[in-house]
N, C-alpha and C positions, 0 to 999 in steps of 0.2 A: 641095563637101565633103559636103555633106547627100546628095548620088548617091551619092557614094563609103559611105556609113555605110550606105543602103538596099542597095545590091549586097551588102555585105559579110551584112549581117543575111541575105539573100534568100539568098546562099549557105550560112551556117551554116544555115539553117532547111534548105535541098536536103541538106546533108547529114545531118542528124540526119532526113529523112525516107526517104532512104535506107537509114538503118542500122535507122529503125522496119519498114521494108518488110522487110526481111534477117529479124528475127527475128519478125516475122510469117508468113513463108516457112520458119523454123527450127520456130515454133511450129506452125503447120498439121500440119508433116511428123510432131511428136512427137505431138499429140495425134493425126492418123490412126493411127500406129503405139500407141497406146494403148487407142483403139476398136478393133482388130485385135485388139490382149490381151484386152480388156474381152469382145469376140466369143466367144474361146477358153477363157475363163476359165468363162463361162456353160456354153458347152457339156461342159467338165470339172470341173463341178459336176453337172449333170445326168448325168452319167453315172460319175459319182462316182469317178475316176481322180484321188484324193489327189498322187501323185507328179509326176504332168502338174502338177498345178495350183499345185505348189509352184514349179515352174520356172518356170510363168507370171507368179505374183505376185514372183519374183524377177526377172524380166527386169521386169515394170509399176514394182517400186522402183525401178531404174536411169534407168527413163524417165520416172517422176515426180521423181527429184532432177535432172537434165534439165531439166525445165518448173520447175520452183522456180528453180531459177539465172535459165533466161530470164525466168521474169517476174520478178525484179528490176528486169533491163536494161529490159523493155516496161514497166511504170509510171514510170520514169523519162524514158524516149521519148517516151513519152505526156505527160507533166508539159509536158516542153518543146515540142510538136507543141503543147496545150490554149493554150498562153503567148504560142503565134506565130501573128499575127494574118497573117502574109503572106503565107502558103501556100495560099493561094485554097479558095474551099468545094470546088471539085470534087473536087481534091489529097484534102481532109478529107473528105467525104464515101466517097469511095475507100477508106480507109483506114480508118474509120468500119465498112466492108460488110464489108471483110478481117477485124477484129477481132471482128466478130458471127460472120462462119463459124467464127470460132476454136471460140468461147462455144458456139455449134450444137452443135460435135460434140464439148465437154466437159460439154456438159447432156445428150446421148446415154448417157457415159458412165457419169456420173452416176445418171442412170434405170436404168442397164443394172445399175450395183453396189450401187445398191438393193434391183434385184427378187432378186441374189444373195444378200445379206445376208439377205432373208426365206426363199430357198432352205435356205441353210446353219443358220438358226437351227431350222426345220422337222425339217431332218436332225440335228441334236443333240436335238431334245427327244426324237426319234423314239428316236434311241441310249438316252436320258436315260431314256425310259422302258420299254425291251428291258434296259440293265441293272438296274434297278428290278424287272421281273418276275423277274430271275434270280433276285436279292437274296433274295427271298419263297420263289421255290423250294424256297433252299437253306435257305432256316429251317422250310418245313418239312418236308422232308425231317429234319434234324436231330433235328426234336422226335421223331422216332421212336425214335429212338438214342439220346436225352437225353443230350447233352455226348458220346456216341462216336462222331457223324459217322455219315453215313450210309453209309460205306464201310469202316467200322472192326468187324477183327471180335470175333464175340460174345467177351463176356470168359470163357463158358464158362456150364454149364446152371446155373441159380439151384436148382433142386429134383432130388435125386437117392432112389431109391430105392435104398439100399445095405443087403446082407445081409450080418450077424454071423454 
């Protein structure tokens, strides 16, 4: 009986280590497809194609609620893989290297929309401060015109010489 209960355990643990492998393999695929955006995201930034980049970060949402879902499922996998003592180190260690290549290349990422976020905030201060010089421009320009704009015309000659 005490065989019977080890089998059984030894099975449940093969299958919960199978369905951790599964989204392990689900998760590689989404985070490669994510360093891929992360890749093209960077380079339409640099080259500063707004429109591209909206599409990019629209497709990178789909694939980050994607990775949200799965890691649900993989911390819970994980919970009970950590709990099962019967699945031999090799099995664990295995699966151990698989979950660090994950990590790998969402620490890529990671770095990658970092050095973007410094890209982007560059480029608005840049804006921040091209509209800033305009600002100035146009005031003084104005002050010449005092309250008529500097394209508003003359209200007519202040001093006339007129004969009686």
């Amino acid at each position: 009986m005490a065989l019977d209960r080890t089998q059984a355990a030894q099975a449940g643990a093969g299958e919960v280590v199978e369905r951790l492998e599964t989204v392990l393999d689900e998760q590689h695929g989404l985070y490669t497809r994510l360093e891929a955006l992360s890749v093209s995201q960077s380079e339409l930034i640099a080259t500063d194609s707004t429109d591209e980049l909206l599409e990019v970060l629209k497709q990178r949402g789909g694939v980050i609620a994607m990775l949200e879902r799965s890691n649900v499922e993989m911390k819970s996998l994980q919970g009970e893989v950590e709990r099962s003592v019967d699945i031999g180190a090799p099995l664990r260690d295995r699966l151990r290297q698989r979950v660090d290549g994950v990590k790998a290349i969402a620490q890529r990422v990671a770095q990658r929309d970092a050095a973007d976020e410094q890209a982007l905030a560059a480029r608005r201060d840049a804006i921040a401060d091209k509209l800033s010089g305009n600002t100035r421009g146009r005031t003084a320009l104005s002050a010449y015109g005092r309250g008529a704009g500097a394209y508003a015309k003359p209200a007519g000659a202040r001093f006339q010489d007129r004969r009686a």
